[in-house]
N, C-alpha and C positions, 0 to 999 in steps of 0.2 A: 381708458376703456371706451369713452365717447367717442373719440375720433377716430380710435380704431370700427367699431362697430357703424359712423359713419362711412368710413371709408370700403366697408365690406357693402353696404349697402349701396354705395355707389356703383363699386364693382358690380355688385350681383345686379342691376337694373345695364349696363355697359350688356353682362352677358348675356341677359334675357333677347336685350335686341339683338347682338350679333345674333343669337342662336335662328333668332325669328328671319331675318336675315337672310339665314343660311340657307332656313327651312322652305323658303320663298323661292331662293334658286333653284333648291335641289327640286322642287315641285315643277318650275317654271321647266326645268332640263327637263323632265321625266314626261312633261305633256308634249315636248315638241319633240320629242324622240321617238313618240308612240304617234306622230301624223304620218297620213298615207297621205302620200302624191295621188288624189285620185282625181276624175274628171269632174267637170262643174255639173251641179245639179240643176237643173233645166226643164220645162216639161218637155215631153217627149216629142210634141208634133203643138205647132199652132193651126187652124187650117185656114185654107187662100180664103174659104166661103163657108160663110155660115148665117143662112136663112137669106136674111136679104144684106146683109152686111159681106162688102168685098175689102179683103184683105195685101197689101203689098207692105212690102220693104220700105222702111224711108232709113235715111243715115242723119246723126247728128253725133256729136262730140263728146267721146267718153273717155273714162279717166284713161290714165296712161297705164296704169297695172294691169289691165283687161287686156285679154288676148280675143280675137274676133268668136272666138266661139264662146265665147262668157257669158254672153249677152242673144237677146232677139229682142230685132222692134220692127212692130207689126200698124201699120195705119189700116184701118175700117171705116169703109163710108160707104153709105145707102146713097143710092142712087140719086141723084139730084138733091141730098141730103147733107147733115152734119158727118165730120169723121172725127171720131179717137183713134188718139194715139196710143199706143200699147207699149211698153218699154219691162221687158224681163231680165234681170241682170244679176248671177251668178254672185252670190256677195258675203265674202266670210266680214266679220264685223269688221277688218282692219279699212275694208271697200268703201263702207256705208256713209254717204251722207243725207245730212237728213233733207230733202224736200224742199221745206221753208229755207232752209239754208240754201241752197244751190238757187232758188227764186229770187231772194232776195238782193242775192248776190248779183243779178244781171239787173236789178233795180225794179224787182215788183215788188209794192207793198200787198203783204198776203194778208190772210186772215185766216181764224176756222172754220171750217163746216163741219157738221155734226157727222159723225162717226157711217159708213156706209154698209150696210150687212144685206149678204145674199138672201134668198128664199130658205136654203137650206141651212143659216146660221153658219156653214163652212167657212166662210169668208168674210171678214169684219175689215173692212178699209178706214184708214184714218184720211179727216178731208182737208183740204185748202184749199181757199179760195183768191182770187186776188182778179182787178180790174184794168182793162188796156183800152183807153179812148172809149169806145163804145162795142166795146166787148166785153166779156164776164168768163172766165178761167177756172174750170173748176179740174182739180187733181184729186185722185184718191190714189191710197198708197199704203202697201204693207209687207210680209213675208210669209214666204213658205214655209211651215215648222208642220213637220211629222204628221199630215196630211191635210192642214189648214191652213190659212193665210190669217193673218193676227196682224194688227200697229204692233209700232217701237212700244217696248211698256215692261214692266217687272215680270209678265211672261215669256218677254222675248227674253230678257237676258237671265231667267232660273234657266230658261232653256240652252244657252250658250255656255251658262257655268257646267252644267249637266255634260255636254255634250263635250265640252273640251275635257271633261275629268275622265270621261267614258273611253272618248275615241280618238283624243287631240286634237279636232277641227269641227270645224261647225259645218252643219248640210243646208242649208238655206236660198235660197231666192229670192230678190228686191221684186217687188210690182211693181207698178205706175201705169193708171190709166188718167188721161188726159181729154176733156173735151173744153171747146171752146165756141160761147155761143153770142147773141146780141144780149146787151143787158138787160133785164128783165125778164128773162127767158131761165132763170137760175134754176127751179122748181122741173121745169122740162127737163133738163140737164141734169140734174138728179136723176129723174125717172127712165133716163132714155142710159146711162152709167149703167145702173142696177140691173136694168133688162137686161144687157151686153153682157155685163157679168155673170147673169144668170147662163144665159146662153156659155159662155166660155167657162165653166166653173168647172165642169168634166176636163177639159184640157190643160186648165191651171192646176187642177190636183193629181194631174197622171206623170210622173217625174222619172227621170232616166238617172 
């Protein structure tokens, strides 16, 4: 009777898992069946000029799965001034890397900075910072979800579980704004980011 009633019970845990197993493929089929081939989400328009900030193209090196329209990067610089870099990148999660990781990766040691949020609370950037000879690097960085830009965190991804069960694919866009300044100048670089974003905060939230 023991070894029988062992051996059912080995069974019965054998078939809980296949069953969960099962239930994971048929889930996993059922959401990529249900993705549309749609176009990447992007705002709609960056503009060449805005206030005293002029805007151009620059190019640098993105992953290989991006096709040229995935992405927009946008450099901004005041006239005899600093420029940010702008970098908007079409990013379902499988895209995504994070920041510190891609920094570190080319040998900066980064750091954090405290979290960066517009006037209107719409936009919350997560920061990092890191140092080159005698310059000071500051990046903030986050995503487009359902009309905000939000950091990596347990809201972005209720938001991806949500979204994949809903629609099969995720609607999103990477940020990255970049400025780089002399060291000691960290606090201005903060303040002159935020303004920017203010100003750009209508066109990061207008999405085609």
């Amino acid at each position: 009777m023991g070894k029988n009633w062992e051996r059912l019970m080995s069974n019965g845990r054998y078939i809980i898992v296949l069953s969960l197993l099962v239930l994971a493929g048929v889930a996993s089929y059922l959401i990529k069946s249900r993705t549309v081939d749609s176009g990447p989400l992007l705002p709609h328009h960056l503009p060449e000029q805005i206030k005293e900030w002029v805007g151009t193209p620059f190019s640098t090196l993105m992953p290989s799965d991006l096709r040229p329209g995935d992405y927009m990067l946008r450099e901004y610089r005041k006239e005899g001034g600093v420029a940010i870099k702008m970098m908007v990148v079409f990013s379902p999660t499988e895209n995504y890397h994070p920041p510190a990781l891609c920094y570190r990766g080319i040998g900066l040691k980064t750091f954090y900075l405290p979290p960066l949020v517009s006037s209107s609370g719409r936009i919350v950037l997560a920061g990092l910072g890191a140092h080159v000879v005698n310059e000071s690097i500051s990046v903030y960085h986050g995503f487009y979800i359902s009309g905000r830009i939000m950091p990596d965190g347990i809201g972005k991804k209720m938001y991806e579980v949500r979204e994949r069960i809903k629609k099969g694919r995720v609607e999103q866009y990477f940020l990255e704004v970049m400025l780089s300044v002399e060291k000691g100048k960290e606090s201005m670089a903060r303040e002159t980011v935020k303004s920017f974003v203010d100003l750009m905060e209508p066109y990061l939230l207008d999405v085609r």
